[in-house]
C-alpha positions in Angstrom: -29.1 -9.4 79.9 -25.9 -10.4 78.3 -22.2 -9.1 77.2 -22.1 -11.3 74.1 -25.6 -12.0 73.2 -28.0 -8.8 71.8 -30.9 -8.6 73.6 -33.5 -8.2 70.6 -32.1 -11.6 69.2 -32.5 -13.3 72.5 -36.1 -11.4 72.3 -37.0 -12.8 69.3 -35.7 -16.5 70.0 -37.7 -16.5 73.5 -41.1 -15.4 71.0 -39.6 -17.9 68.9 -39.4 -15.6 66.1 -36.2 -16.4 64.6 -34.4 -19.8 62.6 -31.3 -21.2 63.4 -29.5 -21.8 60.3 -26.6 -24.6 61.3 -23.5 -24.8 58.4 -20.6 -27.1 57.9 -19.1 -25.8 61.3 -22.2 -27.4 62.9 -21.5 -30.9 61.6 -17.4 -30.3 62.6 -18.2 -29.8 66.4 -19.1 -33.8 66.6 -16.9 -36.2 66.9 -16.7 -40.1 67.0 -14.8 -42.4 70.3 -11.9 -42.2 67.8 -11.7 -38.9 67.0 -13.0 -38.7 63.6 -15.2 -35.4 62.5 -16.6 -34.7 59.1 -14.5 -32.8 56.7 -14.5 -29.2 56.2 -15.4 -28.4 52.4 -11.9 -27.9 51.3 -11.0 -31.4 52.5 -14.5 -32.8 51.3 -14.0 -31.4 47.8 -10.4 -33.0 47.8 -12.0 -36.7 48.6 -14.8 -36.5 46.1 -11.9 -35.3 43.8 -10.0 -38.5 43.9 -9.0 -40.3 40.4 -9.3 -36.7 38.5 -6.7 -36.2 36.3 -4.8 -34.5 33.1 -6.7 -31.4 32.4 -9.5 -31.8 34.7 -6.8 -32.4 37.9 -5.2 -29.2 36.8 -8.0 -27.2 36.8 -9.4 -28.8 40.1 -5.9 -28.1 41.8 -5.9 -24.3 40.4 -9.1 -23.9 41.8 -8.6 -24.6 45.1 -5.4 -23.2 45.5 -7.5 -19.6 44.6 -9.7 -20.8 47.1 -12.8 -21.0 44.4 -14.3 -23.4 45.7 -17.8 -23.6 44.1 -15.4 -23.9 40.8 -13.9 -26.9 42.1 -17.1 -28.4 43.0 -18.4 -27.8 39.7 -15.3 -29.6 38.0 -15.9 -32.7 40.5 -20.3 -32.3 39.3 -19.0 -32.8 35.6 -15.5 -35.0 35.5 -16.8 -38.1 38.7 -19.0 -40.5 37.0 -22.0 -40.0 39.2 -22.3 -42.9 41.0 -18.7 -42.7 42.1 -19.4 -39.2 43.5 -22.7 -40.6 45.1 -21.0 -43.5 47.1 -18.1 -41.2 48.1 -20.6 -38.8 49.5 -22.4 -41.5 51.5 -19.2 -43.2 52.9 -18.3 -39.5 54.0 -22.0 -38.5 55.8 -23.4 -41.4 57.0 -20.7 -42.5 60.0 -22.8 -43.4 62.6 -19.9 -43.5 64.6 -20.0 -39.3 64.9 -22.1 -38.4 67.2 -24.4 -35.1 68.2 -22.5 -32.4 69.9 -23.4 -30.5 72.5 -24.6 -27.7 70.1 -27.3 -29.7 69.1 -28.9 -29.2 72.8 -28.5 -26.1 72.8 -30.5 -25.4 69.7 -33.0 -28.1 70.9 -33.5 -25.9 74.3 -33.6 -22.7 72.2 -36.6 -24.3 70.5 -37.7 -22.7 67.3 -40.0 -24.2 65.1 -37.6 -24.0 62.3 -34.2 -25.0 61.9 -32.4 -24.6 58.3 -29.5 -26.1 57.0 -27.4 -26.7 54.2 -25.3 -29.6 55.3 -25.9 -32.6 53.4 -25.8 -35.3 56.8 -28.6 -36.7 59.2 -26.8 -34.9 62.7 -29.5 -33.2 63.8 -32.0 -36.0 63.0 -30.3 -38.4 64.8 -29.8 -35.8 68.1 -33.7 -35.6 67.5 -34.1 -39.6 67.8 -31.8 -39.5 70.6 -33.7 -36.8 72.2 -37.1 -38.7 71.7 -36.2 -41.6 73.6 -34.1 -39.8 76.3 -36.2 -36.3 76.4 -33.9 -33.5 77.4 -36.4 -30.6 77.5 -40.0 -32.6 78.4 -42.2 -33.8 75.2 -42.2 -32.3 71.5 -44.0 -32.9 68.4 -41.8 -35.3 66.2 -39.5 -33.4 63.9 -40.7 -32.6 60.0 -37.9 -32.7 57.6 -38.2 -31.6 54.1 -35.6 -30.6 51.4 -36.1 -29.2 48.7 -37.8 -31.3 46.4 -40.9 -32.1 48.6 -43.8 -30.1 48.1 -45.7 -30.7 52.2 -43.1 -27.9 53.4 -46.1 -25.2 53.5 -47.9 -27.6 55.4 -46.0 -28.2 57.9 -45.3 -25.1 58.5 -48.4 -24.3 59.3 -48.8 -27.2 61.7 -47.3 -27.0 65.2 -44.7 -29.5 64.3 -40.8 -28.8 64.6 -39.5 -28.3 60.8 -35.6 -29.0 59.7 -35.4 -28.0 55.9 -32.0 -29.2 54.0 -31.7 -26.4 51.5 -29.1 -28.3 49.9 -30.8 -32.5 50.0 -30.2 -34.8 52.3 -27.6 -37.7 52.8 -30.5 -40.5 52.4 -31.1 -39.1 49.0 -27.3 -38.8 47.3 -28.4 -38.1 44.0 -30.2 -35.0 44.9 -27.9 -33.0 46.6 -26.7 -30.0 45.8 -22.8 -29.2 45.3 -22.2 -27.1 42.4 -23.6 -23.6 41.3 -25.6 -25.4 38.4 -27.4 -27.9 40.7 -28.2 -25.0 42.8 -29.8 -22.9 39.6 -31.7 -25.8 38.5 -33.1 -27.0 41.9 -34.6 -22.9 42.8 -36.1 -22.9 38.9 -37.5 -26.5 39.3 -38.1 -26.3 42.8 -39.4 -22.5 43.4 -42.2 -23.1 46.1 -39.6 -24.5 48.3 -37.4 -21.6 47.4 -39.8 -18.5 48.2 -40.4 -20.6 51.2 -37.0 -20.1 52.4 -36.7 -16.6 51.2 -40.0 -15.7 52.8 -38.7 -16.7 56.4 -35.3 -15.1 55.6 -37.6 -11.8 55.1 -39.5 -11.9 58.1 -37.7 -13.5 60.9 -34.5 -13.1 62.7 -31.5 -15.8 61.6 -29.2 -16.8 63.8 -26.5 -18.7 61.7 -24.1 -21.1 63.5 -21.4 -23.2 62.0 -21.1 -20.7 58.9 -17.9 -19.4 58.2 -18.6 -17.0 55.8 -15.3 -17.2 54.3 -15.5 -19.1 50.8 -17.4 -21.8 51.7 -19.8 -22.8 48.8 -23.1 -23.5 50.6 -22.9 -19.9 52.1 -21.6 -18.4 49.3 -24.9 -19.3 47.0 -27.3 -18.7 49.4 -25.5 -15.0 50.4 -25.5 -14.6 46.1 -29.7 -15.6 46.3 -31.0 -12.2 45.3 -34.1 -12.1 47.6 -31.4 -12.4 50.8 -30.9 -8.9 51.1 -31.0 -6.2 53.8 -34.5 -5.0 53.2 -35.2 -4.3 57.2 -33.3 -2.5 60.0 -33.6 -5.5 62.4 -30.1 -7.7 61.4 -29.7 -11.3 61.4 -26.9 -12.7 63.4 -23.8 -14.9 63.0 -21.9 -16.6 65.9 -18.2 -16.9 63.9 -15.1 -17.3 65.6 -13.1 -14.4 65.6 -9.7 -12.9 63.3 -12.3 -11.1 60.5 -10.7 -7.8 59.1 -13.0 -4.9 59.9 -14.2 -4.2 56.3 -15.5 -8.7 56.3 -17.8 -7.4 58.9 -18.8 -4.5 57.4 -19.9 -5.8 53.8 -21.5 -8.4 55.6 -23.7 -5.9 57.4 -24.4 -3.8 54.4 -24.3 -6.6 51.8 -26.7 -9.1 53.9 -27.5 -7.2 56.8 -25.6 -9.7 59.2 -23.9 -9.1 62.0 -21.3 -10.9 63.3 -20.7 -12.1 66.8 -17.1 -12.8 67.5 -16.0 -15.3 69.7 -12.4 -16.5 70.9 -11.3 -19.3 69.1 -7.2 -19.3 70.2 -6.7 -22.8 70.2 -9.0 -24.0 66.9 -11.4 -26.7 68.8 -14.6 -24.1 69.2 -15.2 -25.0 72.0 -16.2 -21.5 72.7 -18.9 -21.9 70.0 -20.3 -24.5 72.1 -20.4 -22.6 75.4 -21.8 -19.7 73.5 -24.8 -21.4 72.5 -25.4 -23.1 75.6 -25.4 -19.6 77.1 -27.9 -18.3 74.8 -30.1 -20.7 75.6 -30.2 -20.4 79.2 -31.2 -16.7 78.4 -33.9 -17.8 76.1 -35.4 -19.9 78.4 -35.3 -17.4 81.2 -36.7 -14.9 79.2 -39.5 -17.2 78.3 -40.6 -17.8 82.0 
């Protein structure tokens, strides 16, 4: 069926068997009229870290020159008076003036009933609204979002509605998001249904993760170091990365998590391969489905 694509994942997505599970990389392929894109989390720490100093700046600055970046985040939870971090974070994901990629379409055409994410912003939402009013694929049920302090996630599940669940909070709700290790502890032991919820997909359909570097970025690394994500099946769950991974990355990743990796080009850093990618896949999803 396809050179890049395996043909049990584009089985699964056409039974609509699988998640997509969109990271940070997801939110970086839009872009405004001018140019602007959300930051990466190195450069998103680094804002939220403004006005640190003495000790704390030190200990920020080390961290992130080690690349430990759920340390760093964990130095911003404790040493930025809350509601300095909270406004920061809202200036940051709620530019209406980015707007849905391309990417979005393509998981919109791919069509499963659930999407996951851990980026904080309202991008997929607001390609959903978009895609209401000018329909790209005929008529849908209206899109369910939960994170992970609502409790009707079981529900609508069950329904025949479209679900995004934002492991991590949501951007309309700043004071609930999740950015440090801690935060993430407390919100699975206070939160658990929502939790085993998550896990219980992760156990028994195929992922398809796209945006996700897999290379040190925080919201990965905790859900990679959740103990019920583990390779307890022979069918894998995929990742579309970008390529320049050392053969023994792609190898823990498989053993480890029971991911493997599809490798596009990515020469000139815009993923713009990414994009074409996906748009592929979901030509041979919907082919598959007729």
């Amino acid at each position: 069926m396809s050179d890049f694509w395996p043909d049990d994942l584009v089985q699964a997505l056409s039974q609509r068997r699988g998640v997509i599970f969109l990271g940070a990389g997801a939110s970086a392929s839009c872009v405004s009229n001018s140019g602007s894109r959300q930051p990466n989390w190195t450069a998103l720490l680094k804002k939220l870290a403004r006005g640190l100093a003495g000790k704390d700046r030190i200990a920020f600055d080390e961290a992130m020159s080690r690349s430990r970046l759920l340390d760093a985040a964990q130095i911003v939870v404790d040493n930025v008076a809350p509601p300095t971090l909270h406004s920061r974070l809202i200036e940051i994901f709620l530019d209406n003036t980015i707007r849905p990629s391309s990417l979005y379409e393509s998981v919109n055409l791919i069509d499963q009933s659930v999407v996951m994410t851990t980026n904080y912003d309202r991008m997929y939402e607001r390609f959903w609204e978009i895609d209401l009013n000018e329909p790209l694929s005929g008529s849908k049920s209206p899109l369910m979002v939960s994170y992970y302090k609502e409790s009707d996630v079981v529900d609508n599940l069950r329904s025949d509605r479209r679900m995004l669940l934002k492991l991590h909070g949501t951007i309309e709700k700043p004071r609930d998001i999740v950015l440090s290790r801690s935060q993430y502890s407390l919100a699975k032991y206070e939160h658990a249904n929502f939790f085993r919820v998550v896990s219980a997909l992760m156990l028994t359909r195929t992922m398809l993760f796209v945006g996700c570097g897999f290379n040190g970025d925080p919201d990965i690394d905790l859900l990679l170091e959740d103990s019920a994500f583990t390779a307890q099946s022979t069918a894998p769950h995929y990742a579309l990365v970008a390529k320049g991974r050392h053969s023994s990355e792609i190898r823990s990743l498989k053993n480890a998590f029971n991911i493997t990796l599809l490798e596009y080009d990515n020469d000139n850093g815009d993923h713009a391969e990414m994009l074409a990618q996906m748009a592929s896949l979901a030509q041979l999803v919907e082919a598959n489905r007729v």
